[in-house]
C-alpha positions as CSV (number, residue, x, y, z in Angstrom):
1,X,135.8,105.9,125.1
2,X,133.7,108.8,124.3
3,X,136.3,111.0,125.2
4,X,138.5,109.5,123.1
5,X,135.9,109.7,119.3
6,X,135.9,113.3,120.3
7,X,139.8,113.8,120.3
8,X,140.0,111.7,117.3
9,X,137.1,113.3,115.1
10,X,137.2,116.8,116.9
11,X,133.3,116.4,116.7
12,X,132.0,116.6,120.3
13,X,129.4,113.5,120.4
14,X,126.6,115.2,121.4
15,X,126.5,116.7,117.9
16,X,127.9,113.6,116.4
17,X,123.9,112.1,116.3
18,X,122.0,112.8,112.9
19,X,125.0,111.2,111.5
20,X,124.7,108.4,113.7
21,X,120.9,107.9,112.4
22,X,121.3,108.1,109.2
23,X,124.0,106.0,109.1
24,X,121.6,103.0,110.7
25,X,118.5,104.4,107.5
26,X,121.4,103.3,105.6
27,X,121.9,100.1,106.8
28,X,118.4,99.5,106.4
29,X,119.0,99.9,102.9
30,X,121.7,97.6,102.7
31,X,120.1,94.9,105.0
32,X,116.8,94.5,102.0
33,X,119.9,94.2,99.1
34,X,122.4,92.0,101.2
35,X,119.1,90.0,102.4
36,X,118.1,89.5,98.3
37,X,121.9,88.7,97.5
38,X,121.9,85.6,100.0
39,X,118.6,84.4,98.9
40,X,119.2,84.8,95.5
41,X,121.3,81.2,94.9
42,X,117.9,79.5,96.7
43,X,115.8,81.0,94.7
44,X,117.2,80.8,91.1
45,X,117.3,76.9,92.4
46,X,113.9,76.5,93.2
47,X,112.1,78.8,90.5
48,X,115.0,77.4,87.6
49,X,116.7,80.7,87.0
50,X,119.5,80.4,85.0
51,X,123.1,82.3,86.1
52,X,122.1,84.5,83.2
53,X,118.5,85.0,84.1
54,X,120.3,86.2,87.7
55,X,123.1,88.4,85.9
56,X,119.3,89.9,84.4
57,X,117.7,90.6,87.4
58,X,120.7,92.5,89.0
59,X,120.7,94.7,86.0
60,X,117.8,95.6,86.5
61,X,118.5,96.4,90.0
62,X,121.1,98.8,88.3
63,X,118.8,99.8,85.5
64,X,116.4,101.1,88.2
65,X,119.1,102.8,90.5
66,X,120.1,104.8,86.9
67,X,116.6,105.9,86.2
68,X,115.7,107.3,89.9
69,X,118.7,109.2,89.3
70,X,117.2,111.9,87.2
71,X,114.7,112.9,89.8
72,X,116.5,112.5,93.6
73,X,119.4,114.8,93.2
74,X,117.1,117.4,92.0
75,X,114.7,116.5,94.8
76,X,117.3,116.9,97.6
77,X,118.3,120.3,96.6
78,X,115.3,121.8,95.2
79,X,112.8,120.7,97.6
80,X,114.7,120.0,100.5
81,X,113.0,117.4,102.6
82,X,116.0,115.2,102.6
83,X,114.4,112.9,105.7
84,X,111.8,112.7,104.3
85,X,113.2,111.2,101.0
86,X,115.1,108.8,102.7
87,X,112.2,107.6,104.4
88,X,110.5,107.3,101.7
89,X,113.5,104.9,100.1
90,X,113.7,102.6,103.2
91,X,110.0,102.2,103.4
92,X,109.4,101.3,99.6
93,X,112.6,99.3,99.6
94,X,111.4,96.8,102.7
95,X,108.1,96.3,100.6
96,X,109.8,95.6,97.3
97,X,111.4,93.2,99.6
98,X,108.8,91.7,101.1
99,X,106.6,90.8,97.8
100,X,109.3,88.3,96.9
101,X,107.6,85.8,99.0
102,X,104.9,86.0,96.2
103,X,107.6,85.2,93.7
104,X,106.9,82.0,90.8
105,X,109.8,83.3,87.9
106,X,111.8,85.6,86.8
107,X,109.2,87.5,85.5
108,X,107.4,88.3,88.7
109,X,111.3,89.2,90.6
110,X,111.9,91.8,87.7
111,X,109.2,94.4,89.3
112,X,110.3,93.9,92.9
113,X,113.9,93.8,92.3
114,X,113.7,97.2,90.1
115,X,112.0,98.9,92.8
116,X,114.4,97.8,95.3
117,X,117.1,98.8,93.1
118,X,115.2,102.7,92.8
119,X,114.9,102.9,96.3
120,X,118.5,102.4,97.3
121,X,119.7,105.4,94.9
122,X,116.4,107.1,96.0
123,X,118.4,107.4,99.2
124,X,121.8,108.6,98.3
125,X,121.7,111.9,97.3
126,X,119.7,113.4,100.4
127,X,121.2,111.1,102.8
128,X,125.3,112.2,101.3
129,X,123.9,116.2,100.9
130,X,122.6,116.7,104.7
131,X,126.1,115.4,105.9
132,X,128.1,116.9,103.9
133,X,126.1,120.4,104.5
134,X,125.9,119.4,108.4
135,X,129.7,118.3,108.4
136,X,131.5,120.2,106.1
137,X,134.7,120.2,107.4
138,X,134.6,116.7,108.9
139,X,132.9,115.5,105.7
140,X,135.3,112.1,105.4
141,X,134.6,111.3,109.0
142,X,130.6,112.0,108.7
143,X,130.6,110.4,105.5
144,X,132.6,107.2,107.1
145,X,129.8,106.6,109.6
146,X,127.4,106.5,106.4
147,X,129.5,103.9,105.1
148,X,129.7,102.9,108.2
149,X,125.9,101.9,108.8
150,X,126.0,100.3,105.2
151,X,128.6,97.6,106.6
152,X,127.0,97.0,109.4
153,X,123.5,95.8,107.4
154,X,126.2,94.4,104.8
155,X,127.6,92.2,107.5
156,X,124.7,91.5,109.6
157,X,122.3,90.6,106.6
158,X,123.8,87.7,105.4
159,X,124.1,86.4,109.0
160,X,120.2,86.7,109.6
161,X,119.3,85.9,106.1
162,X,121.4,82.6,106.0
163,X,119.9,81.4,109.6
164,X,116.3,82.4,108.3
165,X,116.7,80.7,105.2
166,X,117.9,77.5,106.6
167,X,114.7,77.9,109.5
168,X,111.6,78.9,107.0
169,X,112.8,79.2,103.6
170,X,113.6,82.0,101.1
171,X,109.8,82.3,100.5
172,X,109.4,83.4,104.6
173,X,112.6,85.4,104.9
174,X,111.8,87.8,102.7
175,X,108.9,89.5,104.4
176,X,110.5,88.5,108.2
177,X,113.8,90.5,107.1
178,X,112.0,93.6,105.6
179,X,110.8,94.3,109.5
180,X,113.7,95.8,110.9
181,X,113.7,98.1,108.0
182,X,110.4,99.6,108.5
183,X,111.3,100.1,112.1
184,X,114.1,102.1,110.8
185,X,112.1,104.4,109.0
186,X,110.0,105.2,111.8
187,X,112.4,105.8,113.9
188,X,114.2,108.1,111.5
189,X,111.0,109.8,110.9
190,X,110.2,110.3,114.3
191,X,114.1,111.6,115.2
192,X,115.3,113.5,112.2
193,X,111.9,114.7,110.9
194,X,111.0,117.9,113.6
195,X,114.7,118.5,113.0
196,X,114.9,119.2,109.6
197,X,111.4,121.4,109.4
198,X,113.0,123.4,111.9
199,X,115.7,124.0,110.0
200,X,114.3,124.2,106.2
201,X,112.0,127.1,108.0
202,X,115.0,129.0,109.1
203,X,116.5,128.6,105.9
204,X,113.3,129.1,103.7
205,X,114.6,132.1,102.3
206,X,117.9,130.7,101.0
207,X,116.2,128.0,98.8
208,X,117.6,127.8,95.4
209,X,115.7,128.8,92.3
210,X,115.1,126.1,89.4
211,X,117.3,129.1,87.4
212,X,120.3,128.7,89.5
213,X,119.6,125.3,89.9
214,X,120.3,124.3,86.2
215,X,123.3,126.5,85.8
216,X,125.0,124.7,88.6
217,X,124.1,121.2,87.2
218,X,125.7,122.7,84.1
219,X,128.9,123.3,86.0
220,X,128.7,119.8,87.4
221,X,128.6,117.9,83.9
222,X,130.8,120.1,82.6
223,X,133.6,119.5,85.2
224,X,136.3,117.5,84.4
225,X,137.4,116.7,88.0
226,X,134.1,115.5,88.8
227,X,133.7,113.1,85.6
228,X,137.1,111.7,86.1
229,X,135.6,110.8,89.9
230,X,132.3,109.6,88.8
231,X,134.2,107.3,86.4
232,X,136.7,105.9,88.7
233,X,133.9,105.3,91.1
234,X,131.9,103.3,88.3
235,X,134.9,100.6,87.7
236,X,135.3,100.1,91.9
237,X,131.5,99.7,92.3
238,X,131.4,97.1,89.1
239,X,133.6,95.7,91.1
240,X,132.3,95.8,94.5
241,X,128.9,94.9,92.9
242,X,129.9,91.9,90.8
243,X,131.6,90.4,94.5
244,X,128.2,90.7,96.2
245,X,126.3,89.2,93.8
246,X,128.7,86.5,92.3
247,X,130.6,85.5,95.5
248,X,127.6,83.7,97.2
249,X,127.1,81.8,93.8
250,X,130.3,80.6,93.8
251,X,130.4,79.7,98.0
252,X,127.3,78.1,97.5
253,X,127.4,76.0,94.1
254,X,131.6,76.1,94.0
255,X,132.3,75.5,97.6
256,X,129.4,73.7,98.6
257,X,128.6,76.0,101.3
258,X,125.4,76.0,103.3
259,X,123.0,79.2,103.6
260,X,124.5,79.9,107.1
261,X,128.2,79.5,106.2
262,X,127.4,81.4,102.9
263,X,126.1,84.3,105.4
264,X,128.9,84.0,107.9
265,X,131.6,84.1,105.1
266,X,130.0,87.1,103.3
267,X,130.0,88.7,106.8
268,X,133.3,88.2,107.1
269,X,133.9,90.7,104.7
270,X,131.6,93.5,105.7
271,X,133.3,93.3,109.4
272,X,136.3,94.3,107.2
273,X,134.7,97.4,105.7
274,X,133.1,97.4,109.5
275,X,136.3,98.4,110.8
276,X,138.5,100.1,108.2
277,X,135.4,102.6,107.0
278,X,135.7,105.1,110.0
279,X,139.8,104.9,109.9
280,X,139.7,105.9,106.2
281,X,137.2,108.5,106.8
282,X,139.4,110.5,109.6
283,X,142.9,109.5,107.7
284,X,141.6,111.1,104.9
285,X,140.8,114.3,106.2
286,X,143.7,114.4,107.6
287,X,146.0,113.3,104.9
288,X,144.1,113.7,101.6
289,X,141.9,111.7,99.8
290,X,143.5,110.3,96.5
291,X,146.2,108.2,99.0
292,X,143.2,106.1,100.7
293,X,142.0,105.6,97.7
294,X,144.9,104.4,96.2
295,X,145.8,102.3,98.7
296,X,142.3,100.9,99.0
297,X,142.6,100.1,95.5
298,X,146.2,98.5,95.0
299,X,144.8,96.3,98.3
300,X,141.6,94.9,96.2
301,X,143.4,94.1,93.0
302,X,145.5,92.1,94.7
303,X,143.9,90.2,96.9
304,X,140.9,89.2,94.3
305,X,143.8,87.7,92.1
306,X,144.7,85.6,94.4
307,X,141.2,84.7,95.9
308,X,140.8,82.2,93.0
309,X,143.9,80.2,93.7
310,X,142.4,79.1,97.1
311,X,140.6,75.8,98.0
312,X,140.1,75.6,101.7
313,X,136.8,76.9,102.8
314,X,138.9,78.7,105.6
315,X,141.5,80.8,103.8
316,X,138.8,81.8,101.8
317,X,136.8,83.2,104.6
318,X,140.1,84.8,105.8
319,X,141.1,86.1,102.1
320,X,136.9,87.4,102.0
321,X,137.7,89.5,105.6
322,X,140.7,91.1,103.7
323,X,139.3,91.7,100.6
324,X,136.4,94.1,102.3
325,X,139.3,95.7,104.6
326,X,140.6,97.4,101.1
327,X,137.3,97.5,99.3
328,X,135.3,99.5,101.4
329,X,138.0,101.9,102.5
330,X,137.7,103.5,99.6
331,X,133.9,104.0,99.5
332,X,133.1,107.1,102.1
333,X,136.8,108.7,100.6
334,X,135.7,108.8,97.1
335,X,132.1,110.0,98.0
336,X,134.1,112.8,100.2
337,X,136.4,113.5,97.5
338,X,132.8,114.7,95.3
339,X,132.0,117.0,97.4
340,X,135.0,118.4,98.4
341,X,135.3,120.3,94.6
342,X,131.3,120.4,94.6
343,X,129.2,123.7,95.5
344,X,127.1,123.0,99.1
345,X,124.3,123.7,97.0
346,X,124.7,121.5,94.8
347,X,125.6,118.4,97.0
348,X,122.6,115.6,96.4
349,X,123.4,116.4,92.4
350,X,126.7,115.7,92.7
351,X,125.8,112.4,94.9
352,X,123.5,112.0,92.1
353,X,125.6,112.3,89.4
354,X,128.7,109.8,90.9
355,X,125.8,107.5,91.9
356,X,123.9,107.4,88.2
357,X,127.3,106.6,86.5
358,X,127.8,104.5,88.9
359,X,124.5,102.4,88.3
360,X,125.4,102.6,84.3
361,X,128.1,101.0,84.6
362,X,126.6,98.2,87.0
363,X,124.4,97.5,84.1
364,X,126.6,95.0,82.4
365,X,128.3,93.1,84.9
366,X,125.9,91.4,86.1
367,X,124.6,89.6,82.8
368,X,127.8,89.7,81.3
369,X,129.4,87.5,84.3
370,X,126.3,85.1,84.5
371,X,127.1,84.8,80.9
372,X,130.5,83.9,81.7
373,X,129.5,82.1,84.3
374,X,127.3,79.8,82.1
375,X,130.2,79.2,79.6
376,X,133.0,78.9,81.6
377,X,132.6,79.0,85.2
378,X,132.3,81.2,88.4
379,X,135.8,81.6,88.2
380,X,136.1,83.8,85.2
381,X,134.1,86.5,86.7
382,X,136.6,87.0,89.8
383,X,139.1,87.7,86.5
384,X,136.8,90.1,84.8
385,X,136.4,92.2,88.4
386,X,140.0,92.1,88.8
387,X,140.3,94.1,85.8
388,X,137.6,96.4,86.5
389,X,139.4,97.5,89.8
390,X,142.7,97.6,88.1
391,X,141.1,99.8,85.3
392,X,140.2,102.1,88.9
393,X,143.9,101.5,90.1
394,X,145.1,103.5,87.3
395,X,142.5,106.3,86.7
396,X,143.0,107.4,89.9
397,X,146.8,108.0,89.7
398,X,146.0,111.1,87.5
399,X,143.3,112.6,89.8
400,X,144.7,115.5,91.4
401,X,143.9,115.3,95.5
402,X,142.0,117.4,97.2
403,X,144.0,117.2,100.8
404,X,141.4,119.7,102.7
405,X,137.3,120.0,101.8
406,X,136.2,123.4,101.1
407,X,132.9,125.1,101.0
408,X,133.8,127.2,98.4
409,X,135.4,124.7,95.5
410,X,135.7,125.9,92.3
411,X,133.5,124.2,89.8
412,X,135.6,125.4,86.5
């Protein structure tokens, strides 16, 4: 088996590792949102949060993820201490988490769910710099096992979350789940940390200067290419971020689903993204990015319009499994696709900037659908995300590709 990831990838496995870590630091991350997403239709319940109240609270999830943009990129590549700042993320996150047990309205969640929502973009642009700088010419494949570790707490979140729920409540799952995350951090402290003094003291001396700094964030912003991808990657993750938090409102209060079968059905589409996310990563290295993006996309409009038009509880699970096949495909490609017209320097900026438009443009969906959910019905939203993804369907037809990553990408 092992033999046969290192034909594959080309990577032997030995060096395969730091990848491998921080792949599971960003599961953590996913496991505290994926854990507040199942808990989130029990809690609006009990504390009598309106769909809109909800829609509220995710934005400021989003609100919080835009706002800790304008320091981590800058962090990651002036400072350095990438581990460290993703440490820092999972640590702060699992808290934010665990002081919803405390929770007695909407106003106390708005504190808790902001800081989560900091953490989780505090952790992007050093975790997506160190492997693209460590993997640069298998950046689709190192960036795939990122993704990778994001399914995994995606899919095995909901699972725990639902079983914990139904055992001691929301009010005792939420400090239970944020365990395994602090665990995470240690152990990522403990592995990655020696590693990564020992190499910012060999490369001491080729730190960037603030000077250089700013002229290649100027570049950045200033880059067609790279707006053009920031933008496309704001309608998928409107998208992709409307699904988690709508679709276990609508299993739950449409379907009637209990808290495990809402976690086993939301799991169903993670082990999608579970399997497809390393595939997409080595086809597109191989073949280019822009046509596993594509095809990720085309795959997602079309199975959300037909989602609606299905009432058994088990072709919806199926048509959920599907769905995250072609959503999450596209994830690790488009993140790859960034860097691959991005100076190495000027990585976690980059990952900064795709991520902050990214969070903008999560700002509205999630009280605009509770809105719509409140006038007309779950069902409008899945209409309003199928046309975000479509609006993604056709940006990205007049991207050119960029077939092989580079370390020396123009900027112009």
């Amino acid at each position: 088996m092992g033999a046969a990831i290192e034909r594959l990838t080309g990577i032997p496995l030995r060096d395969q590792w730091p990848a491998w870590m921080i792949g599971l630091g960003h599961g953590g991350t996913h496991w505290v949102l994926a854990t507040y997403l199942i808990m989130a239709p029990f809690f609006t319940k009990d504390l009598g949060i309106t769909y809109t109240e909800a829609g509220l609270l995710f934005a400021t999830f989003h609100l919080a993820s835009f706002l800790a943009n304008f320091g981590s990129g800058a962090a990651a590549d002036i400072v350095g201490r990438r581990v460290f700042l993703q440490v820092i993320a999972l640590v702060f996150g699992a808290a934010a988490l665990a002081l919803i047990y405390f929770a007695d309205g909407f106003w106390f969640l708005i504190p808790a769910v902001g800081l989560i929502g900091a953490t989780n973009n505090l952790w992007h642009p050093p975790a997506i710099s160190y492997l693209s700088s460590a993997f640069p010419q298998k950046r689709g494949y190192a960036l795939s096992l990122h993704a990778l570790g994001a399914s995994v707490g995606d899919a095995i979140a909901p699972l725990a979350a639902g079983f914990l729920i139904a055992w001691i409540g929301w009010r005792g799952t939420a400090p239970a789940a944020a365990i395994p995350v602090f665990v995470i951090a240690l152990l990522m402290l403990m592995a990655l940390g020696p590693r990564e003094k020992a190499e910012n003291d060999a490369a001491a001396v080729k730190k960037m200067s603030k000077k250089d700094y700013i002229g290649g964030l100027k570049m950045l912003v200033t880059n067609r290419l790279i707006a053009a991808l920031c933008v496309t990657a704001g309608f998928r993750t409107m998208t992709m971020m409307g699904l988690l938090m709508f679709l276990p409102f609508y299993l739950a209060d449409e379907m009637a689903m209990g808290a495990q079968a809402v976690g086993l059905t939301m799991m169903a589409m993670q082990i999608g993204g579970l399997i497809v996310t390393p595939i997409a990563g080595i086809w597109s290295d191989r073949s280019g990015r822009k046509r596993v993006v594509l095809a990720g996309f085309t795959g997602t409009t079309v199975i959300l319009a037909l989602l609606t038009l299905i009432d058994s509880p088990l072709l919806l699970v199926a048509g959920v499994a599907f769905l995250g096949f072609s959503l999450y495909a596209a994830r690790p490609v488009m993140h790859s696709w960034m860097l691959d017209v991005t100076p190495p320097a000027m990585g976690g900026s980059a990952t900064s900037l795709m991520f902050g438009t990214q969070s903008l443009f999560n700002i509205t969906i999630p009280p605009l659908g509770g809105w719509m959910a409140d006038q007309w019905g779950l069902t409008s939203v899945f209409y309003l995300l199928g046309g975000t993804i479509l609006v993604a369907n056709i940006l990205v037809l007049f991207i050119p590709d960029s077939k092989q990553p580079t370390e020396t990408a123009s900027t112009t």
